[in-house]
C-alpha positions as protocol buffer text, in pm:
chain_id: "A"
residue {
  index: 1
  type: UNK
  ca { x: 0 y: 0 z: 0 }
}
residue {
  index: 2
  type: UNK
  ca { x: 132 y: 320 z: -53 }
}
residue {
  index: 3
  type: UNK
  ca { x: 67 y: 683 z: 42 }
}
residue {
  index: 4
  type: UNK
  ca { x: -7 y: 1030 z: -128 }
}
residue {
  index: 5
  type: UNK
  ca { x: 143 y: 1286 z: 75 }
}
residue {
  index: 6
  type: UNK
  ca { x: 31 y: 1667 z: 3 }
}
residue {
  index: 7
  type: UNK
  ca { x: -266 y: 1534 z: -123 }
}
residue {
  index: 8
  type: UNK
  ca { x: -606 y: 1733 z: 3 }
}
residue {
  index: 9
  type: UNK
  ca { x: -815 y: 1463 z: 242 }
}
residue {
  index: 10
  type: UNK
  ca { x: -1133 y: 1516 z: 438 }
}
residue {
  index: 11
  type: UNK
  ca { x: -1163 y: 1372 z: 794 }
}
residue {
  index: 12
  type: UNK
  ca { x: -1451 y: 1112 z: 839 }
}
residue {
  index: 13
  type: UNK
  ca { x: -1543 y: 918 z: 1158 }
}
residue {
  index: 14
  type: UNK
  ca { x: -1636 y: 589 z: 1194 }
}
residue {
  index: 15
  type: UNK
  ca { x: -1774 y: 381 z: 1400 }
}
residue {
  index: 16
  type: UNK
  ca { x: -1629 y: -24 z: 1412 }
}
residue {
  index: 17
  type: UNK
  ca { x: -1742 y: -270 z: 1643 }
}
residue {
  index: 18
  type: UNK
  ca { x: -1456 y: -390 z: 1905 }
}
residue {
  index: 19
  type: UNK
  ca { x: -1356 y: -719 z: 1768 }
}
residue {
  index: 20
  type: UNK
  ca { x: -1336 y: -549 z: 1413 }
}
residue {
  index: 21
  type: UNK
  ca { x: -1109 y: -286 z: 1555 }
}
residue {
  index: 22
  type: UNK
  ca { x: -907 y: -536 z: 1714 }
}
residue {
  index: 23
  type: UNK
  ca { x: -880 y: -771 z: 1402 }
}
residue {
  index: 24
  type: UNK
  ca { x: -814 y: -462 z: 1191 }
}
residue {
  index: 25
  type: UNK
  ca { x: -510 y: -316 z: 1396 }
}
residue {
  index: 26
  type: UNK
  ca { x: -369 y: -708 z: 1401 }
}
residue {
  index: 27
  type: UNK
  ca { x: -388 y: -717 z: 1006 }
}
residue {
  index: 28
  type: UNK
  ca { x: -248 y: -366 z: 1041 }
}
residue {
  index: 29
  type: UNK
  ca { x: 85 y: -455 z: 1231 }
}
residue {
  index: 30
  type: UNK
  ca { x: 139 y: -706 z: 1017 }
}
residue {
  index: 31
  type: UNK
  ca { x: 129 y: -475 z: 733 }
}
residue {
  index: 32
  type: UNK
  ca { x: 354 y: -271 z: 872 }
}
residue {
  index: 33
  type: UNK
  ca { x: 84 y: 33 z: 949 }
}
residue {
  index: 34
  type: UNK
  ca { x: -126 y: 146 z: 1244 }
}
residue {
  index: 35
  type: UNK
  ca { x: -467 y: 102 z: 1205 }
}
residue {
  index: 36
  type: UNK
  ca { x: -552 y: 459 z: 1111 }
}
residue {
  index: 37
  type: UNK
  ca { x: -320 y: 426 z: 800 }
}
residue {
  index: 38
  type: UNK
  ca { x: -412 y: 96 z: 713 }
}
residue {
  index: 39
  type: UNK
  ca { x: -795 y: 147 z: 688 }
}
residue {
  index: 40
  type: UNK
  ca { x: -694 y: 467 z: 497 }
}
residue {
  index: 41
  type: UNK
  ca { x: -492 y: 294 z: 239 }
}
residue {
  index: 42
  type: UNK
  ca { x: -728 y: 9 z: 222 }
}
residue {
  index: 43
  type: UNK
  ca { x: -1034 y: 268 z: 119 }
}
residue {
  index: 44
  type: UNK
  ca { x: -743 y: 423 z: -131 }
}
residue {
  index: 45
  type: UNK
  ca { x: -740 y: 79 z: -273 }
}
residue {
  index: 46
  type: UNK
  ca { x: -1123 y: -11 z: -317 }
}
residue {
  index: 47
  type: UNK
  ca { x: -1176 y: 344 z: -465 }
}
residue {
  index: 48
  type: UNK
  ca { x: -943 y: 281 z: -746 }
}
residue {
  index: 49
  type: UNK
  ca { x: -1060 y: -49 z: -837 }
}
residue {
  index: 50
  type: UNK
  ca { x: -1375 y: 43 z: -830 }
}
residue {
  index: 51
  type: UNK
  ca { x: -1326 y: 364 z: -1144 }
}
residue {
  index: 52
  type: UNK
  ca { x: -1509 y: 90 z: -1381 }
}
residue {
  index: 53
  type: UNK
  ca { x: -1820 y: 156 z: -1214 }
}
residue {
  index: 54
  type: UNK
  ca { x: -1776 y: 490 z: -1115 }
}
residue {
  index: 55
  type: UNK
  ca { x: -1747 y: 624 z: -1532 }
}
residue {
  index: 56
  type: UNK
  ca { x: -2027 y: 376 z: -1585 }
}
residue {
  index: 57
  type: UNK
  ca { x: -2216 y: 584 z: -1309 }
}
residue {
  index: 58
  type: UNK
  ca { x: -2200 y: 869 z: -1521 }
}
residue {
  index: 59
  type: UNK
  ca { x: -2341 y: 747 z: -1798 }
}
residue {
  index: 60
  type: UNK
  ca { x: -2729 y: 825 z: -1849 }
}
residue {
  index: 61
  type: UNK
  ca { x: -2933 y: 557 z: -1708 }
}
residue {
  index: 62
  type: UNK
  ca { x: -2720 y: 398 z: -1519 }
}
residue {
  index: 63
  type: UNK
  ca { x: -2808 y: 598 z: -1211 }
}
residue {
  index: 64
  type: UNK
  ca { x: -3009 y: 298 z: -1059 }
}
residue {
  index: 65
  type: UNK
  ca { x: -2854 y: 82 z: -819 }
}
residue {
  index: 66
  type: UNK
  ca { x: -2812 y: -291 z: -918 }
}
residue {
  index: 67
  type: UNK
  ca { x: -2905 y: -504 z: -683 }
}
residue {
  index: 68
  type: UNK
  ca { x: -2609 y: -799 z: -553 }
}
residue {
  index: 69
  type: UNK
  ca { x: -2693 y: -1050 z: -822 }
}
residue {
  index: 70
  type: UNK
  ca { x: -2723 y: -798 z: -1117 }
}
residue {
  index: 71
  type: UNK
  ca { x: -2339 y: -668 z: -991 }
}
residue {
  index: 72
  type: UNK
  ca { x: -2177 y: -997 z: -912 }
}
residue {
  index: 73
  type: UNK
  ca { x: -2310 y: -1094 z: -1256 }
}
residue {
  index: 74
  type: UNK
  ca { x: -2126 y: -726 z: -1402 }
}
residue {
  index: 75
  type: UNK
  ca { x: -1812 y: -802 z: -1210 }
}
residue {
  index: 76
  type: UNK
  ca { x: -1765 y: -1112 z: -1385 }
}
residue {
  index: 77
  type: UNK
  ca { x: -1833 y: -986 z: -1690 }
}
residue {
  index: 78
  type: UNK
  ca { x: -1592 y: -731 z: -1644 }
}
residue {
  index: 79
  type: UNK
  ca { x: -1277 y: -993 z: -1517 }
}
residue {
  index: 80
  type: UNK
  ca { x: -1371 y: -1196 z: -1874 }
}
């Protein structure tokens, strides 16, 4: 994982249940981060894979939300 330094970020709080937290921050150490970094990085991660379906979001129509089925069956169509 890597991170963007100077880059403008916005502060959100969330709320995780104890044993996620705990889980989390193990994964975290292991990783080499602290838990704040590594949940940051992580996010960084899904948001980039994910710029597929965000252009497609854009595109008129397309506004509606797909229900799990409907986007498991688009993921796989788009790993073909």
């Amino acid at each position: 994982m890597k991170t963007q330094a100077g880059i403008s970020r916005k502060k959100k709080i969330i709320e995780l249940r104890p044993e996620t937290e705990k889980r989390l921050r193990i994964i975290a150490v292991n990783e080499g981060y602290n838990l704040k970094s590594y949940i940051e990085n992580v996010l960084e991660e899904i948001a980039e894979e994910d710029e597929t379906l965000i252009a497609l979001s854009k595109v008129p129509g397309t506004n509606d939300l797909l229900d799990p089925t409907e986007k498991e069956n688009f993921l796989k169509f788009l790993s073909e």
